[in-house]
N, C-alpha and C positions, 0 to 999 in steps of 0.2 A: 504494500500500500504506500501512498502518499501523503506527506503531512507539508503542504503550502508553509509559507513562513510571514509572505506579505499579502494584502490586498489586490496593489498595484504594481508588480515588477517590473524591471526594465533591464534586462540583461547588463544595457551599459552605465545604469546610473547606479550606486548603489544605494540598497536602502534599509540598512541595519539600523538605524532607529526607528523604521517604521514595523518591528518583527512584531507579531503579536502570538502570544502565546495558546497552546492549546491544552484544553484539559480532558484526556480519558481516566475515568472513574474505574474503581476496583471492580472486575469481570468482565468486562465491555471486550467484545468479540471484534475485530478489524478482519474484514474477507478481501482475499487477492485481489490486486489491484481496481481499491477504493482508492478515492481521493477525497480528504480530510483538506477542506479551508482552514486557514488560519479562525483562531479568535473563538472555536468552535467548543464547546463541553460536551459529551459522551457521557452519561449519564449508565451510573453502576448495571451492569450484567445486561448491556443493550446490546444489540446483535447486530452489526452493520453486515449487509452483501456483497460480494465480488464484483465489483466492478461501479459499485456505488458512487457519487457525485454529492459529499453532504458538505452542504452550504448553510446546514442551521444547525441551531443546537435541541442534542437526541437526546429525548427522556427516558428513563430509568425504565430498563425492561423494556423498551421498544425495538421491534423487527423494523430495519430503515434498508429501505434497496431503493434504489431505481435514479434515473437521472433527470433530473436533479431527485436525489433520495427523499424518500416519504414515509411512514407511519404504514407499514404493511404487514401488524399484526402483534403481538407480547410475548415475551420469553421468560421463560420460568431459569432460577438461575442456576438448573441442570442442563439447561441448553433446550427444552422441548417448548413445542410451540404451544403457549396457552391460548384457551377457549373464549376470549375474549372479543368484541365486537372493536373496529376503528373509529366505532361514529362519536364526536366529540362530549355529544349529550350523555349519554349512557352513564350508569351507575351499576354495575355488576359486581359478582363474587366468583372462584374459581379456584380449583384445587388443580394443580400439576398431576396426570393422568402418571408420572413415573415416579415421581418422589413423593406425593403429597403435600407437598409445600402449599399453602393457601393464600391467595391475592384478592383483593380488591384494586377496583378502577373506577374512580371520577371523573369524569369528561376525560384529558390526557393524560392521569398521573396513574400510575399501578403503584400499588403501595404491598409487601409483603406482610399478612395478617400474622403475628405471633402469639 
């Protein structure tokens, strides 16, 4: 994969005060060649795709693919895809079909129930 450094580059100006920093969270999956913008958070045990294009910042437990990368599903932090809907409204509950683990979801936010 790919981690961007600037917004604006330009081969021949340089522009190392302009670096902005990136943050992946503990578990956060990165698939063969994705490209990670600058400035971006990756949000714990999210699951980016192979060939990914992510220009925003990915919440906690979200499946993000596509170009420019989207919200295409939740992951449980065994790796398996949970039973959760994408639609922002939504208030659901959901158990990890392999571990057990159990999640709620608020409009975008999956949260692990302990």
């Amino acid at each position: 994969m790919v981690f961007t450094n600037v917004i604006n580059p330009r081969s021949h100006w340089p522009r190392r005060d302009e670096y902005k920093k990136t943050l992946v969270k503990k578990g956060a999956s990165i698939g063969a060649n994705s490209t990670i913008l600058c400035g971006i958070k990756i949000g714990q045990y999210a699951f980016i795709g192979a060939g990914a294009l992510v220009n925003k910042d990915v919440p906690k437990y979200a499946l993000f693919f596509g170009v420019p990368a989207q919200i295409q599903g939740w992951m449980c932090n065994c790796g398996i895809k949970l039973n959760l809907s994408n639609s922002p409204d939504s208030k659901e509950k959901t158990e990890c079909t392999n571990c057990e683990r159990k999640y709620k979801k608020e409009a975008l936010k999956v949260l692990e129930i302990k």
